[in-house]
C-alpha positions as CSV (number, residue, x, y, z in Angstrom):
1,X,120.2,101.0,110.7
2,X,122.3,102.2,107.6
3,X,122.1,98.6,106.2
4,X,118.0,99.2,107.1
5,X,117.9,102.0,104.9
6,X,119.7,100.0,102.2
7,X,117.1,97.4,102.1
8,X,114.2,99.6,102.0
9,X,115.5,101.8,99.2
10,X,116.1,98.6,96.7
11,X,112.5,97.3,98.2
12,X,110.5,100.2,97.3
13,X,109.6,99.6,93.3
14,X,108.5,95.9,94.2
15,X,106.9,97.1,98.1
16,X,105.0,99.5,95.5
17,X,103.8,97.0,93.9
18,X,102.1,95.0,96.6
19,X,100.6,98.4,97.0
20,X,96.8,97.9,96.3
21,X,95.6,100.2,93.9
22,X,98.9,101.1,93.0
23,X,99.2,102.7,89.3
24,X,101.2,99.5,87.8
25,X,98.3,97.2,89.0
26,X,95.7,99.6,88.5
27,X,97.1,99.9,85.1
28,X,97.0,95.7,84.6
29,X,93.7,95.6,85.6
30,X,92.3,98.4,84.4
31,X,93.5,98.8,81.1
32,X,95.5,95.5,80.3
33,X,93.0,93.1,81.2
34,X,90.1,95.5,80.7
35,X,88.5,94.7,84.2
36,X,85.3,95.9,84.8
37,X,84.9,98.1,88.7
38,X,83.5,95.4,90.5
39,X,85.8,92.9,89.8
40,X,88.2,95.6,89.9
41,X,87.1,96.3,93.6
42,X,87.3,92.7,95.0
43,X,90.7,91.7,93.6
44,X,92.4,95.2,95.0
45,X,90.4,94.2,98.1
46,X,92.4,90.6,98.3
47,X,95.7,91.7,100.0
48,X,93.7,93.2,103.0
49,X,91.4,89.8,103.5
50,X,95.4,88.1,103.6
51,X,96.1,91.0,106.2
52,X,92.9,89.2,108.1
53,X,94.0,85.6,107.3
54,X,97.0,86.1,108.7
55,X,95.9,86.8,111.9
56,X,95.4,82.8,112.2
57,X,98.7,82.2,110.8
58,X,101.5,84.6,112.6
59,X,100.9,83.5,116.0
60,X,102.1,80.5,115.6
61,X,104.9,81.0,113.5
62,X,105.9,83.8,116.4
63,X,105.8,81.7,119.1
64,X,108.5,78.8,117.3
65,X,110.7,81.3,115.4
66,X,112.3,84.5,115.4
67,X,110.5,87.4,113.5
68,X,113.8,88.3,111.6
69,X,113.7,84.6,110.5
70,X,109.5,84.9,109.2
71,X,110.5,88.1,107.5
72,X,113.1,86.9,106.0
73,X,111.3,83.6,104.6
74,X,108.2,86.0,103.6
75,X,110.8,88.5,102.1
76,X,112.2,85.3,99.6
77,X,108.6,83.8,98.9
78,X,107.2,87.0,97.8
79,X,110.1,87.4,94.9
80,X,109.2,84.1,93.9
81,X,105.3,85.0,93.5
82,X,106.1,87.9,91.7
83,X,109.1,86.2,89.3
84,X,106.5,83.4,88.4
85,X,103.4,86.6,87.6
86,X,105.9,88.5,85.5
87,X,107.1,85.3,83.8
88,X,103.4,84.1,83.3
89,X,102.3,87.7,81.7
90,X,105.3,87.7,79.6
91,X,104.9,84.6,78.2
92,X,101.9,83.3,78.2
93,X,99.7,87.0,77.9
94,X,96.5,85.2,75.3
95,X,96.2,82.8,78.3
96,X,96.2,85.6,81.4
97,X,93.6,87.3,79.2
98,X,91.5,84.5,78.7
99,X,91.5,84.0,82.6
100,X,92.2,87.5,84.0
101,X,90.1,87.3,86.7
102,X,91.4,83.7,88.3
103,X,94.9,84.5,86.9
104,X,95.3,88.0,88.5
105,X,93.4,87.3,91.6
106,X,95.6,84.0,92.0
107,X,98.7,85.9,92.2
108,X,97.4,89.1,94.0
109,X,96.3,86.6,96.1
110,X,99.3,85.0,97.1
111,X,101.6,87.8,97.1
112,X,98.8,89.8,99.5
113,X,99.9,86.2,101.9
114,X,103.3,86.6,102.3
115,X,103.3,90.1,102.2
116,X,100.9,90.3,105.6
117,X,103.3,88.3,106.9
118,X,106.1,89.9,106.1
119,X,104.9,93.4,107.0
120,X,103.9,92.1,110.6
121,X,107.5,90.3,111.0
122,X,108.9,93.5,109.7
123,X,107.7,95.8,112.2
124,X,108.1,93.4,115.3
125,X,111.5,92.8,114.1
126,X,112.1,96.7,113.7
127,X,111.0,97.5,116.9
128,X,113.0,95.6,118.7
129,X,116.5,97.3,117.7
130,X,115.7,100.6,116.6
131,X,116.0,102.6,120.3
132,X,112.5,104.5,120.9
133,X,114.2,108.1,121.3
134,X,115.4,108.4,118.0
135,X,112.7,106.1,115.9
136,X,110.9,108.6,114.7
137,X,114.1,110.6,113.4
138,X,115.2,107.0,111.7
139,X,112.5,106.1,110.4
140,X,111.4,109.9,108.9
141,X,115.4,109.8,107.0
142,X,114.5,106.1,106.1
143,X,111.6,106.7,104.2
144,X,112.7,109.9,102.6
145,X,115.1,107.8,100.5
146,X,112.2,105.0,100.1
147,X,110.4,107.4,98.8
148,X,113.0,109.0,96.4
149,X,113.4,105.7,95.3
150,X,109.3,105.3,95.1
151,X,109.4,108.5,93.1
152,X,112.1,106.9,90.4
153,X,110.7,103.7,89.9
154,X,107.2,105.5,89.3
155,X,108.8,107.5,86.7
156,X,110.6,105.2,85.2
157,X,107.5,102.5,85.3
158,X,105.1,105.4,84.1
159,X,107.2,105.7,80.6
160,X,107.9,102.5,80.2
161,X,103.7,101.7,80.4
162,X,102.8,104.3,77.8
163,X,102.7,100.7,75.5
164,X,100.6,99.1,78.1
165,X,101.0,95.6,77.0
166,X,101.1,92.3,79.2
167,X,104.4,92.1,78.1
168,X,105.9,95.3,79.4
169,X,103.9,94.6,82.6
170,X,105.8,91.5,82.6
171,X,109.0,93.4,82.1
172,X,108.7,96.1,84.9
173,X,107.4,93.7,87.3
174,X,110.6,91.4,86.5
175,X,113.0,94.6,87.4
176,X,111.0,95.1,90.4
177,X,111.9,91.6,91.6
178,X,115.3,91.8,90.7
179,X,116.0,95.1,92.9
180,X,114.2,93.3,95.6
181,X,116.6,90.4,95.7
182,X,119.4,92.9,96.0
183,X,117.5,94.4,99.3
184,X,116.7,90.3,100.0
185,X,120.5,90.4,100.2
186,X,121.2,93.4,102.3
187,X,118.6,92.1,104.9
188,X,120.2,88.9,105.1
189,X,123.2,90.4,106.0
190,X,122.0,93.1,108.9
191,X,123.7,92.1,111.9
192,X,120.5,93.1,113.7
193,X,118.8,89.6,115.3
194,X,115.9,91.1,116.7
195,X,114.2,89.5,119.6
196,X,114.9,86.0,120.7
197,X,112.3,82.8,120.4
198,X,110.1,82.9,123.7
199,X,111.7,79.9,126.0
200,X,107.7,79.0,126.5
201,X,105.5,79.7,123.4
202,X,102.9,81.7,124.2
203,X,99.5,80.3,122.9
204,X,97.1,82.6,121.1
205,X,94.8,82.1,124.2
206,X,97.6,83.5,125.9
207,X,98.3,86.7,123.9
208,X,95.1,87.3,123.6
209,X,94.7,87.7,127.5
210,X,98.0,90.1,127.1
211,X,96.4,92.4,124.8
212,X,92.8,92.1,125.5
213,X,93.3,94.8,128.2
214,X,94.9,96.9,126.4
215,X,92.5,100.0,125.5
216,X,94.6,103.0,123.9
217,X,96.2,100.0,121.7
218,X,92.4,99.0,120.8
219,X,91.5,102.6,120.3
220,X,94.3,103.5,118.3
221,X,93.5,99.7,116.1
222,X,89.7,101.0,115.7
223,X,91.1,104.4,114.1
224,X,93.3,102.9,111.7
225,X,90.6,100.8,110.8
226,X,88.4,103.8,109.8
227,X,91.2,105.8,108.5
228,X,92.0,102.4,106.0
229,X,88.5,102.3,105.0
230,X,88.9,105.8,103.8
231,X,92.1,105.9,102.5
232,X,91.5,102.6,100.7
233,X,87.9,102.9,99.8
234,X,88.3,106.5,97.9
235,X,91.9,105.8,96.9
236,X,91.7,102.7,95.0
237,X,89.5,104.5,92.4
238,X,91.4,108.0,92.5
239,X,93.9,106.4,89.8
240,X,90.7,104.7,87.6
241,X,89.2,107.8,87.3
242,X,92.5,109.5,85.9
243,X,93.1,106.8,83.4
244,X,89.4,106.9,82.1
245,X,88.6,110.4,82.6
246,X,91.7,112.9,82.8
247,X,94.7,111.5,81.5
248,X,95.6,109.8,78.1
249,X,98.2,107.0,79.3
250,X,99.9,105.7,82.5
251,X,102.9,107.6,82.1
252,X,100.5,110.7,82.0
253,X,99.2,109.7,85.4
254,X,102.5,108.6,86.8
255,X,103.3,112.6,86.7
256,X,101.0,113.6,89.7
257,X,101.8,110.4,91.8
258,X,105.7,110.9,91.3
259,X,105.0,114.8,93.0
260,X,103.1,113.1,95.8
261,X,105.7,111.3,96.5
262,X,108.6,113.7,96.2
263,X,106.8,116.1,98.3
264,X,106.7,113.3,100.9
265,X,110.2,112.7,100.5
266,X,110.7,116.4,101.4
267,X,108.0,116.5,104.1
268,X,109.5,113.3,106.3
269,X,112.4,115.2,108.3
270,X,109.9,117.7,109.5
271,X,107.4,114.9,110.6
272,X,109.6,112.7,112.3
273,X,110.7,115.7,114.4
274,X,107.3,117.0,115.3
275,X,106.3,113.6,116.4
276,X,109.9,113.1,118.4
277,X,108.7,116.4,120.0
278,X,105.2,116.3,120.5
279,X,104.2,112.7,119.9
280,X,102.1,110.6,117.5
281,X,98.8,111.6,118.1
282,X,98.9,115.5,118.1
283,X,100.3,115.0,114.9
284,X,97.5,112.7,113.4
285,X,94.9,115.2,115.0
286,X,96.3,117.9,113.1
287,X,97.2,115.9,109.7
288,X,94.0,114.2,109.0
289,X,92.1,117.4,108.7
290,X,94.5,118.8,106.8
291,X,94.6,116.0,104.8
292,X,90.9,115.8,104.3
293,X,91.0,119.9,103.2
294,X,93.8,118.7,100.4
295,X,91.6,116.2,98.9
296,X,88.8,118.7,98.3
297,X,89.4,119.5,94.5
298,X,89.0,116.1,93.8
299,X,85.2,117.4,93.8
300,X,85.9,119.3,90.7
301,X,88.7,118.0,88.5
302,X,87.7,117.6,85.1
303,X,90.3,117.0,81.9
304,X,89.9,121.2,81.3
305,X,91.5,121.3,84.9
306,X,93.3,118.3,85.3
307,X,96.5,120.6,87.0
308,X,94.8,120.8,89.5
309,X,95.9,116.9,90.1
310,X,99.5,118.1,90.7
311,X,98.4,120.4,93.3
312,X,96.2,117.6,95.4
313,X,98.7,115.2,95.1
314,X,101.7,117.0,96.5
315,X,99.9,118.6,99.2
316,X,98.2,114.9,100.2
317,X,101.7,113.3,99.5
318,X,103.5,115.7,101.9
319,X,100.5,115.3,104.2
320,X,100.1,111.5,104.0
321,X,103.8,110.8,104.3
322,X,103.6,112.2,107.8
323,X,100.4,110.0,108.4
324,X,101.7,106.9,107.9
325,X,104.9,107.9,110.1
326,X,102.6,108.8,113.1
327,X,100.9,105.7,112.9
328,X,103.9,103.7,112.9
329,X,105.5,105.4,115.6
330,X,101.9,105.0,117.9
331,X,101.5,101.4,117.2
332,X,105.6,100.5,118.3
333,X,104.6,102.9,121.3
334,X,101.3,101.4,122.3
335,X,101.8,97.9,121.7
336,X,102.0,95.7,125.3
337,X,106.1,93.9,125.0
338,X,104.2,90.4,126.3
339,X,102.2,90.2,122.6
340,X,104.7,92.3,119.9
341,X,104.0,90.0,117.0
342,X,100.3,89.0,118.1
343,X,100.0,92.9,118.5
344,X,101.1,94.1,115.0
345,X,98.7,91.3,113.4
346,X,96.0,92.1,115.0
347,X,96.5,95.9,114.3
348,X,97.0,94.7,110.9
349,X,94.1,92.6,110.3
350,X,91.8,95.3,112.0
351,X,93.2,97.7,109.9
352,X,92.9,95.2,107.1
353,X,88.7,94.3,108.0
354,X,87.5,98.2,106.6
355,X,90.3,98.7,104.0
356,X,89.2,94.7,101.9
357,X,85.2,95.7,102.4
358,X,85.9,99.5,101.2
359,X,86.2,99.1,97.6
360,X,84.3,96.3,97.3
361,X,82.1,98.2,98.0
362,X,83.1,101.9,96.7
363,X,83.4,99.0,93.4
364,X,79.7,98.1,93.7
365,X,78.1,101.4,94.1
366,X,80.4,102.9,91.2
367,X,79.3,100.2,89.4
368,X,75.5,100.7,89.7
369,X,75.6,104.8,89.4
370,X,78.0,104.1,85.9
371,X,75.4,101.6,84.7
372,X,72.3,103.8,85.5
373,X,73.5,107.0,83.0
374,X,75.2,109.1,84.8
375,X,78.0,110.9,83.6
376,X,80.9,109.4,84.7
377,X,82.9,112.5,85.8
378,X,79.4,113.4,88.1
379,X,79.7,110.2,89.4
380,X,83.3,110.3,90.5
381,X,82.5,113.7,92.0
382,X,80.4,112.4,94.2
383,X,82.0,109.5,95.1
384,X,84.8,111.4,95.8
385,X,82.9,114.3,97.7
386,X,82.5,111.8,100.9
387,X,86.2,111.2,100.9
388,X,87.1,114.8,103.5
389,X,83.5,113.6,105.2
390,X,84.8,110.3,106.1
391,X,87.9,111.4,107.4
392,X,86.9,114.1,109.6
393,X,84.4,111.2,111.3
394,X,87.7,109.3,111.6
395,X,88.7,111.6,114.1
396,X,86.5,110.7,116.7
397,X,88.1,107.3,117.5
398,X,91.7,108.7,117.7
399,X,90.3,112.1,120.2
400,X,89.8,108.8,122.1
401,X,94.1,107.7,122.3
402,X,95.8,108.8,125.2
403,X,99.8,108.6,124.0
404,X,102.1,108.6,126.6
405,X,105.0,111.1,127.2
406,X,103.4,113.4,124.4
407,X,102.2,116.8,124.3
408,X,98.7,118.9,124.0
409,X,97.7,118.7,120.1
410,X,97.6,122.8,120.5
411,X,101.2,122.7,120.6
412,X,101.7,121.1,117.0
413,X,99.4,123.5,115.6
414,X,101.9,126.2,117.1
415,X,104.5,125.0,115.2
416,X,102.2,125.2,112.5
417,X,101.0,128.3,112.7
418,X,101.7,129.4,108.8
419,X,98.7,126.3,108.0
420,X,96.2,129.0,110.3
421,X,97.5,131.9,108.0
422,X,97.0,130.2,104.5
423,X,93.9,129.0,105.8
424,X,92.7,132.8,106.3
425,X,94.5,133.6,102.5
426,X,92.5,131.1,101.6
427,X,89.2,132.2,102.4
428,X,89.3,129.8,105.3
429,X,89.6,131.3,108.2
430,X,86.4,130.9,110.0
431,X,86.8,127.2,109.5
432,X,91.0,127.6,111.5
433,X,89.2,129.5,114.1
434,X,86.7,126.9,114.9
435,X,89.3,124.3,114.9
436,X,92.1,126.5,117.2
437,X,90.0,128.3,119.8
438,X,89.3,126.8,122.6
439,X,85.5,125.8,123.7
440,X,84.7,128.2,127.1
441,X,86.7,129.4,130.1
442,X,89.3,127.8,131.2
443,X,89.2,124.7,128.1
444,X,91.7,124.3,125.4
445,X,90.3,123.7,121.9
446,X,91.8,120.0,120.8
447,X,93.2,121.0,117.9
C-alpha cells in the first residue's frame, strides 16, 4: 500500500493530463491551436468513446492475463504516446498547426485507449489486495497526497504556460512523462500480484450472464452515467470560459484549480471516514446537492467578480474529492467477484456513453448561441445555470442503490449538521428544511 501511494503521487501530473478538459489540454486546444468549441467538444469527448471501445477489448485480455500484468502494459504504452506528442509539438509545432485537428485528436485518441485500459486494470487490480474495512481510509490518505501532488504540478504547469507556445506544451508534457516512468517503476516493483489468471477463461457470454442480474450494480452504473454527463458536459467548458472571458493567461486560471484541489486534499480524511462509517451512498446523497449549491455562482461570474472563482472551486474541490471517493468505494462494493474486470469496464464504458455525447453536445449548442450574437458571458450563464438542475435530477437513479452494511443517509447529515446551520446564515434555510425533515408520520426524510 505505501509503495501504492508512491506510484500515484509521481502519476498524478501526467494522470492529470489524460484528464479531459484538463487546463494543459484545454490550454493546447484552446489557445495553442486556436480550436474552435465544436471541434473542441468532440476531441475532449474522444477518451470517453475509448472508455466505450474498450468494453470489446478488456474482456478478453482479462480472461488470458492478470490485471496487474494489463495495467502494467497500459501504464508503459501510455508514456510512450505521450513522449512521441510532446516530441511531435516540440519539434515539429508549424506542422501540428497545420493539422491540429487530425494531429491532436490522433494522440488524444490513443492515449484515451490505453488509458481505459489502464484505469479498468487499475481498479480490478486494486481491489483485490486492498482489505474492504480499511479501503476507504486507504484510499482517502492515498489521494490526499495525489492530490497535493495534483496541486504542484498545476502550479507549476500554470507558470510555466503564461508563454503558451507549442513548445512549452511540449516541455511540460515531457516532465509529465518522465515522473510517470518513475511511478512506472515503483508499480513494477509492488510486491502486490493481484488476482490470479481464471484456470477456465470466462467468455464475455459468460460474464455477461454473471453481471446481467445484478441490479444495485446497474443502478449505481446508470447514476454515474448521469452524474458524468453533468460533470463532463458543464465541466469541460468551465476552464474555456475562464481563459476567454475572466482570466488573462493559463497561469491565471491555474490559481482557482490549484485551491480546488488543495481543498480536496484537505477534505479526503474526513470523507473516507464518513463513508467507512456510514457507507457510499449516504454520502453521495448528501454531496451531490451540495455540490450542485457550490456550483451556483457560476451563474454570475463576470471578470469584475472573478474571486468569486476561488470560492466555487474550493468548495466543489472539497465537495468533489469526496464524490469520486464514494463512487469508487460503491463500485469495489457492488461489483459481483465472478465478473471484476468485465464489471469495472462496463461501469466504465456506461459511465463513459453520457460523459463522450455531453460536450459534444454542450460544444454544439455553445457553438450556435456564440454564433447567433449573444454575448458570450450571457451565454455561458446559461449554459452554466443547468449545471445544479442536472445534478439534482441525477439523484433519482442513486435514491434507487441499496448499499449493503451502510447506514440511513439522515445519519451523514448528522454529522454534518454545521452544512444545516450555514445553510440558514445563508439565507437557505427553507431549502435545509425541505431536504432534512422527514415527509409525514412515522417516515424519515432521505436526506
Amino acid at each position: 500500500m505505501h509503495g501504492s501511494t508512491f506510484e500515484g503521487i509521481f502519476a498524478m501530473p501526467l494522470v492529470y493530463l489524460n484528464l479531459p478538459a484538463n487546463l494543459v489540454v484545454v490550454a493546447l486546444l484552446s489557445e495553442g491551436l486556436r480550436l474552435p468549441p465544436d471541434v473542441y467538444g468532440l476531441l475532449v469527448s474522444l477518451p470517453f468513446w475509448c472508455n466505450l471501445l474498450q468494453l470489446f477489448i478488456a474482456p478478453a485480455m482479462f480472461g488470458r492475463f492478470r490485471a496487474r500484468d494489463i495495467f502494467l502494459t497500459a501504464l508503459w504504452l501510455n508514456i510512450v504516446v505521450w513522449t512521441a506528442f510532446a516530441g511531435v509539438l516540440g519539434l515539429m509545432p508549424n506542422s501540428v498547426r497545420t493539422h491540429a485537428t487530425i494531429a491532436a485528436g490522433g494522440f488524444i485518441f490513443f492515449a484515451g485507449l490505453t488509458t481505459a485500459i489502464m484505469s479498468v486494470a487499475w481498479t480490478t487490480y486494486t481491489q483485490s489486495w486492498v482489505p474492504d474495512r480499511i479501503r476507504a481510509v486507504y484510499f482517502s490518505q492515498r489521494n490526499r497526497w495525489c492530490q497535493f501532488s495534483n496541486l504542484a504540478f498545476l502550479l507549476l504547469a500554470g507558470f510555466a504556460l503564461a508563454r503558451p507556445s507549442l513548445e512549452m506544451f511540449g516541455a511540460v508534457i515531457a516532465v509529465s512523462c518522465v515522473l510517470r516512468i518513475i511511478s512506472a517503476v515503483y508499480a513494477q516493483l509492488t510486491p502486490a500480484e493481484g488476482d490470479p489468471v481464471p484456470t477456465i477463461g470466462a467468455s464475455w457470454s459468460e460474464q455477461w450472464a454473471r453481471l446481467r442480474g445484478q441490479t444495485m450494480f446497474w443502478r449505481m452504473v446508470f447514476f454515474g452515467m448521469a452524474w458524468g454527463a453533468v460533470l463532463n458536459g458543464f465541466g469541460a467548458f468551465q476552464p474555456v470560459f475562464m481563459l476567454s472571458s475572466l482570466t488573462e493567461s493559463a497561469q491565471q486560471a491555474s490559481l482557482p484549480l490549484a485551491l480546488a484541489l488543495l481543498f480536496g486534499a484537505l477534505a479526503l480524511p474526513a470523507w473516507g471516514r464518513l463513508i467507512e462509517r456510514f457507507g457510499a451512498r449516504p454520502v453521495l446523497l448528501v454531496a451531490v446537492p451540495l455540490w450542485a449549491l457550490a456550483s451556483l455562482p457560476w451563474i454570475f461570474i463576470t471578470r469584475e467578480t472573478q474571486w468569486l472563482l476561488y470560492l466555487v472551486w474550493a468548495l466543489t474541490g472539497a465537495i468533489n474529492a469526496g464524490i469520486v471517493l464514494a463512487q469508487l468505494n460503491l463500485l469495489m462494493k457492488l461489483m459481483p467477484a465472478g465478473a471484476k474486470g468485465f464489471a469495472v469496464g462496463c461501469n466504465i464504458a456506461a459511465a463513459a456513453l453520457g460523459t463522450a455525447l455531453a460536450p459534444i453536445a454542450g460544444g454544439q449548442l455553445l457553438s450556435w448561441a456564440l454564433g447567433g450574437g449573444w454575448a458570450v458571458d450571457t451565454v455561458y450563464h446559461v449554459f452554466f445555470a443547468c449545471m445544479p438542475v442536472c445534478a439534482g435530477l441525477s439523484l433519482l437513479l442513486l435514491r434507487r442503490v441499496r448499499e449493503p452494511r451502510s447506514a440511513p443517509v439522515e445519519h451523514v447529515v448528522g454529522a454534518l449538521r454545521n452544512v444545516r446551520m450555514l445553510a440558514g446564515t445563508l439565507g437557505l434555510g427553507f431549502l435545509a428544511q425541505a431536504l432534512f425533515t422527514p415527509r409525514g408520520k412515522g417516515q424519515k426524510s432521505e436526506y
